[in-house]
C-alpha positions as CSV (number, residue, x, y, z in Angstrom):
1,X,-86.6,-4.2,-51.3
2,X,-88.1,-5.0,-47.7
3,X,-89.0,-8.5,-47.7
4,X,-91.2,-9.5,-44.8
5,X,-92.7,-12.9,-43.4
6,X,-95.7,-11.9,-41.9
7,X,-98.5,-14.2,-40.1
8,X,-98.8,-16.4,-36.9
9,X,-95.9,-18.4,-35.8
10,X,-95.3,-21.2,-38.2
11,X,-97.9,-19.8,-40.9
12,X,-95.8,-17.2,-42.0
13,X,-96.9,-15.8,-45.7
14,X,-93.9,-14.2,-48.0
15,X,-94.5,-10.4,-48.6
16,X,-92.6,-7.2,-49.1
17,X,-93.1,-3.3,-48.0
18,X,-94.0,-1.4,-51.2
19,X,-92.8,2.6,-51.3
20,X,-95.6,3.8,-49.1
21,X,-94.9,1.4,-47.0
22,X,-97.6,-1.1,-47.5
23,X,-97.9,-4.3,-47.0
24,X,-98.1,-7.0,-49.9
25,X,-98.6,-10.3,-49.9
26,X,-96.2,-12.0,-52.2
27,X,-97.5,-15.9,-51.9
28,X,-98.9,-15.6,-55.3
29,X,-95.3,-15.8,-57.1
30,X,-93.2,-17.6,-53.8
31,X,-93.6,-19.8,-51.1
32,X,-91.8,-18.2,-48.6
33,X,-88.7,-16.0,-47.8
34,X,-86.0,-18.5,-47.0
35,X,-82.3,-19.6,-48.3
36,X,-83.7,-20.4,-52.2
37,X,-85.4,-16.6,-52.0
38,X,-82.4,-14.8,-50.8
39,X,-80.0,-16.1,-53.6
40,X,-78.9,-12.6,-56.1
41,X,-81.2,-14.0,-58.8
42,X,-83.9,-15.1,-57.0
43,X,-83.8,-11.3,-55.8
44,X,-82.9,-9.9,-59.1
45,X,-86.4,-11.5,-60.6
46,X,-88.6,-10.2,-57.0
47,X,-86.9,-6.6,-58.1
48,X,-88.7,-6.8,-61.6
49,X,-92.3,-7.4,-59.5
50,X,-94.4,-4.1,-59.7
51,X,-95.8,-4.0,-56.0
52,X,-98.8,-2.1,-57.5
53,X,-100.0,-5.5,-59.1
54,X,-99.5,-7.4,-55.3
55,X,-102.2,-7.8,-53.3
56,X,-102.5,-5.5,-50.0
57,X,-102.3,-7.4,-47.0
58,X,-105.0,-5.5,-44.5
59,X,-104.8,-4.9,-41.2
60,X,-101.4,-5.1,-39.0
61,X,-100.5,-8.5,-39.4
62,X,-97.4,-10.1,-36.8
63,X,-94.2,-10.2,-38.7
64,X,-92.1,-12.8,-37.9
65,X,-88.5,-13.3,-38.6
66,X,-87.9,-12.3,-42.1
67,X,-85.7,-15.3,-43.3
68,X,-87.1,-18.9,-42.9
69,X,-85.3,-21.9,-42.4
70,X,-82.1,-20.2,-40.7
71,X,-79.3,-22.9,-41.0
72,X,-76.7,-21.1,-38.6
73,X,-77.3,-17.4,-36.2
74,X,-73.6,-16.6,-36.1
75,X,-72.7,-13.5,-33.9
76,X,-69.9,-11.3,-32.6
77,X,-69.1,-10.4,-29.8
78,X,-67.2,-6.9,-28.6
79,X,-67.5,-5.3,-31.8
80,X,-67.8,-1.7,-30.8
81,X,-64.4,-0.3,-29.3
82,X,-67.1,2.1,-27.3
83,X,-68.8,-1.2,-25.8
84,X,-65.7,-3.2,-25.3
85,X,-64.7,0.1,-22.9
86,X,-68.1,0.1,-21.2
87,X,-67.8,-3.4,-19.9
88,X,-63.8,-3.2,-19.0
89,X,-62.9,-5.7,-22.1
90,X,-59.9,-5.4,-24.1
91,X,-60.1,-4.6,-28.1
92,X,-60.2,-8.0,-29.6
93,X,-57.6,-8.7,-31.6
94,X,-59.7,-10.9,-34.1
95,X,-63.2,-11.2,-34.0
96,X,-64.9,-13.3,-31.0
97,X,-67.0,-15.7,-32.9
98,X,-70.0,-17.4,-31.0
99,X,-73.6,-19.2,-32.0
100,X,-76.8,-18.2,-31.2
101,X,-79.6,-21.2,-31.0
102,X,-81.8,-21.4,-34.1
103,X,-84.5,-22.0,-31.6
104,X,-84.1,-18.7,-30.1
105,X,-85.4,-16.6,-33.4
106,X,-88.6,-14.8,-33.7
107,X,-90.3,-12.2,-34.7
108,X,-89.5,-8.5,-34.0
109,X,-92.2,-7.4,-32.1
110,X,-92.8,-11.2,-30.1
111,X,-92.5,-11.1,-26.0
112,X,-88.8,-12.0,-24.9
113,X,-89.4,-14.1,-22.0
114,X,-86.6,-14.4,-19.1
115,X,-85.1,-17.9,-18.8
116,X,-85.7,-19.6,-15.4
117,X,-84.0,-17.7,-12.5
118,X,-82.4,-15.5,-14.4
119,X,-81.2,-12.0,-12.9
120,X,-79.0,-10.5,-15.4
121,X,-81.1,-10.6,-18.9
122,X,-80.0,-8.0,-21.1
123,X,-79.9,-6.5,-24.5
124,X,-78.2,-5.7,-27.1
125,X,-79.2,-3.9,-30.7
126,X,-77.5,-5.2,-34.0
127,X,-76.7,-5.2,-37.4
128,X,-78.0,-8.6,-38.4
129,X,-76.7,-9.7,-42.1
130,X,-78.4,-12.3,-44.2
131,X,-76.2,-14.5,-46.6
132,X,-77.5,-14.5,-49.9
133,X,-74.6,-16.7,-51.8
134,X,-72.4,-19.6,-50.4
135,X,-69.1,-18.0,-48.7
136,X,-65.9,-20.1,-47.7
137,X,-62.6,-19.1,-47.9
138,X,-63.8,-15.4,-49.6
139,X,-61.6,-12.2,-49.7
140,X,-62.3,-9.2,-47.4
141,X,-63.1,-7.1,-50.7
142,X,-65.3,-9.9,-52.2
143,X,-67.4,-10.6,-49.1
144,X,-70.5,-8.1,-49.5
145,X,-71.4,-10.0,-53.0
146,X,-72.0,-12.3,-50.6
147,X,-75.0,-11.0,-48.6
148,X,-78.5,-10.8,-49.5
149,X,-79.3,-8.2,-47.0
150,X,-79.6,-6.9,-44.0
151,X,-81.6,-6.5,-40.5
152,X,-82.3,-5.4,-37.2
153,X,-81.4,-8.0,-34.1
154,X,-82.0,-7.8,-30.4
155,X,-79.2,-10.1,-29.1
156,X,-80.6,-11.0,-26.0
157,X,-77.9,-12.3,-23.8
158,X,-78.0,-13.7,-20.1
159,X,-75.3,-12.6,-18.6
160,X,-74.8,-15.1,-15.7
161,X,-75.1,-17.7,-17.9
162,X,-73.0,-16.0,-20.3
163,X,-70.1,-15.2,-18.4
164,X,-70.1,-16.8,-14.8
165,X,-70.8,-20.2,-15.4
166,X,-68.3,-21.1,-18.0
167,X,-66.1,-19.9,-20.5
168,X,-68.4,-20.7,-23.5
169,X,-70.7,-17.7,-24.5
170,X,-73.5,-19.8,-26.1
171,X,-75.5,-20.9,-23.3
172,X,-76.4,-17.1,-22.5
173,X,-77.1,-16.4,-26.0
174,X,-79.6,-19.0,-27.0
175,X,-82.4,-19.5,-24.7
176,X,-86.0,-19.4,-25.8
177,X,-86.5,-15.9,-27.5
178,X,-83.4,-14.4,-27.1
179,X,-83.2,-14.0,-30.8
180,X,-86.1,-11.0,-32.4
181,X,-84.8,-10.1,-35.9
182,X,-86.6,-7.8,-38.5
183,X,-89.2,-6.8,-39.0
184,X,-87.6,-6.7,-43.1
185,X,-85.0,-7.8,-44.3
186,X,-83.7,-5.0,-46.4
187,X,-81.7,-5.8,-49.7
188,X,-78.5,-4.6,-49.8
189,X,-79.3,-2.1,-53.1
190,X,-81.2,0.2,-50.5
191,X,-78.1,0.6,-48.0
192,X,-75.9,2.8,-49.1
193,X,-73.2,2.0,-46.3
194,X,-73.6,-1.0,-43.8
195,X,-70.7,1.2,-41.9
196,X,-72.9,4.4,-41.5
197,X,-76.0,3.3,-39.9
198,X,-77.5,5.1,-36.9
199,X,-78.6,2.5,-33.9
200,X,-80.6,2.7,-30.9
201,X,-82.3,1.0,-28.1
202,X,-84.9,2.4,-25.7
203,X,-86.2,0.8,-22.1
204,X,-89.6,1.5,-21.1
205,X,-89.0,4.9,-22.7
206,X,-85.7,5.6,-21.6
207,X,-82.8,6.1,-24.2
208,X,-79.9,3.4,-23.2
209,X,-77.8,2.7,-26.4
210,X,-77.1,5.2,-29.0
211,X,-74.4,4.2,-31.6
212,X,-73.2,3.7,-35.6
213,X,-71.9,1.2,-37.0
214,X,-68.9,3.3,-38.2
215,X,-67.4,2.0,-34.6
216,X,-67.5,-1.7,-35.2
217,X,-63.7,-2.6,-34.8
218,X,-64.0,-5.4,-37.7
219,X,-66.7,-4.0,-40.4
220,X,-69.2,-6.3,-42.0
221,X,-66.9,-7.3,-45.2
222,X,-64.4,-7.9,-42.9
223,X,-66.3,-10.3,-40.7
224,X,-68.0,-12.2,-43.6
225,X,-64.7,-12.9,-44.4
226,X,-63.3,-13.7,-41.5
227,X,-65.7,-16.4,-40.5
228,X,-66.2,-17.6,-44.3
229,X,-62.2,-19.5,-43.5
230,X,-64.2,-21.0,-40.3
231,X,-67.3,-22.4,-41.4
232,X,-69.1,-22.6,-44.7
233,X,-71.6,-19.2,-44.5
234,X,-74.8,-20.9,-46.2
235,X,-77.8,-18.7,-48.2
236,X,-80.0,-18.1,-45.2
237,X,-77.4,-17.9,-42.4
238,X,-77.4,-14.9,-40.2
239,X,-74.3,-13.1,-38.8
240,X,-75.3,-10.5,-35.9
241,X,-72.4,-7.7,-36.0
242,X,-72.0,-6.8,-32.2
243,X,-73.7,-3.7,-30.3
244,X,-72.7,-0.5,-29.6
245,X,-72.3,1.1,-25.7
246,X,-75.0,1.4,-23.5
247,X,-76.0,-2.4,-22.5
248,X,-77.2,-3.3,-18.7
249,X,-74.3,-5.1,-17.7
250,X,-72.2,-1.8,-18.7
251,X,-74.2,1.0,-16.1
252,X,-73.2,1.3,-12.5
253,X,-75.0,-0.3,-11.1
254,X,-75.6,-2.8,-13.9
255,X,-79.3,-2.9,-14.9
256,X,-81.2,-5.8,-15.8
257,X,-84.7,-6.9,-17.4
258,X,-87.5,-7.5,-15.4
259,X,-91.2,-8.3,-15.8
260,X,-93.3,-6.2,-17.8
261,X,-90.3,-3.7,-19.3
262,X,-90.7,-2.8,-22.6
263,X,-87.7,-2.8,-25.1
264,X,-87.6,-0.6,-28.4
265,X,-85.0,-0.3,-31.3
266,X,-83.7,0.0,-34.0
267,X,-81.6,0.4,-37.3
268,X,-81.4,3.2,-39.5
269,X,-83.1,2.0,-42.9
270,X,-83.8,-1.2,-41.4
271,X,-86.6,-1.0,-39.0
272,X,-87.7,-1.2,-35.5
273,X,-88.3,-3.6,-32.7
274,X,-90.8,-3.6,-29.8
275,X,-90.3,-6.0,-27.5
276,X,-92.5,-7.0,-23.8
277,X,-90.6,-8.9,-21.5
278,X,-92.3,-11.6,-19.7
279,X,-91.6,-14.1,-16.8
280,X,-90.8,-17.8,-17.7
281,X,-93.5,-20.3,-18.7
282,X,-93.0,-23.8,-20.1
């Protein structure tokens, strides 16, 4: 399934993408898509739902982020030996675990606005992975029972903040919109391999990240383990997996967002992202 939130901010409805890709509205039978929706039998009954019998949804409707009520946006960070190369980093030798701010989700296709003074806003497409069951202190080869699904995430990142102005990560990661993720989130019964999935990320046009996921360094299993001995990973949570090569802060010279450049990408068999980027308003 492709379950959506769609609707202005805060007034999201629940709905899902139906097999020629419609839209349906999915109100009638639950009140949103959040961490009691994402559980394997809530899922299991939404797969016995004929979509034919679900009202259309007209028009093109904003999505917004397809989970509601996020408890934790957990992310990795140099999770593609090709990126770690691109930027001069060393192969981790276990995962570099950081948080992204709650506040900073949206939807896919919302502006991404550049923080105050910022010079060195850039991006990052990602496998984003939505827990579906309670996970701490799971086994690598238990860990996928684990997720509900999965999606596309731009993980914005300000790289002054992130990197010159203190050892801690977060503060780069989180600001206001630096978090788009869907537009769906797909279940996992429709990916065949989270470790074979084409990615991409254009600029105003311009091709800048090509990659699979067959070149994370720790694969999703893995990393749903590895943080599960960490924290408790909560129905709802999101994990974002890393990027693949081709981020600003990689070219020479390094390039950076500005004002009115347009960011699109995505995930095969997840979707796509458009993204305007706009200066900093209160």
């Amino acid at each position: 399934m492709k379950l959506v939130r769609y609707g202005n901010p805060g007034k999201e409805k629940p709905g899902l993408i139906d097999s020629d890709g419609k839209l349906r509205d999915l109100s009638g039978l639950v009140p949103d898509i959040g961490p009691a929706q994402v559980s394997s039998a809530s899922l299991a009954r939404l797969r016995k739902i004929n979509p034919a019998k679900l009202a259309l949804v007209r028009g093109t409707p904003r999505f917004g982020c397809p989970v509601a009520q996020v408890g934790k946006f957990i992310a990795i960070g140099l999770n593609y030996a090709d990126h770690a190369a691109e930027t001069g980093a060393a192969v981790p030798k276990e995962p570099i675990v950081f948080m992204k701010a709650i506040s900073c989700i949206q939807g896919p296709n919302d502006p991404v606005m550049l923080p105050k003074g910022s010079v060195k806003t850039d991006w990052e497409v990602e496998v984003g992975v939505v827990i579906g069951t309670r996970a701490r202190y799971v086994l690598q080869k238990d860990a996928l029972a684990h997720v509900a699904g999965y999606c596309v995430v731009n993980d914005v990142s300000e790289r002054e903040y992130q990197i010159e102005r203190g050892p801690q990560w977060d503060k780069g990661k989180g600001c206001d919109t630096f978090g788009p993720v869907g537009p769906w989130l797909v279940t996992t019964d429709e990916i065949d391999n989270v470790q074979r999935l084409d990615m991409w990320l254009d600029l105003n046009g311009q091709r800048m990240q090509t990659g699979n996921s067959r070149t994370m360094i720790f694969g999703v299993a893995k990393l749903v383990s590895y943080v599960s001995q960490f924290m408790t990973l909560m129905p709802g949570d999101i994990l974002t997996t890393g990027t693949p090569p081709g981020v600003g802060m990689g070219m020479k010279p390094p390039r950076f967002l500005k004002k009115g450049d347009v960011m699109r990408l995505g995930v095969q068999g997840l979707g796509e992202q458009n993204q305007l980027v706009v200066p900093f308003k209160v």
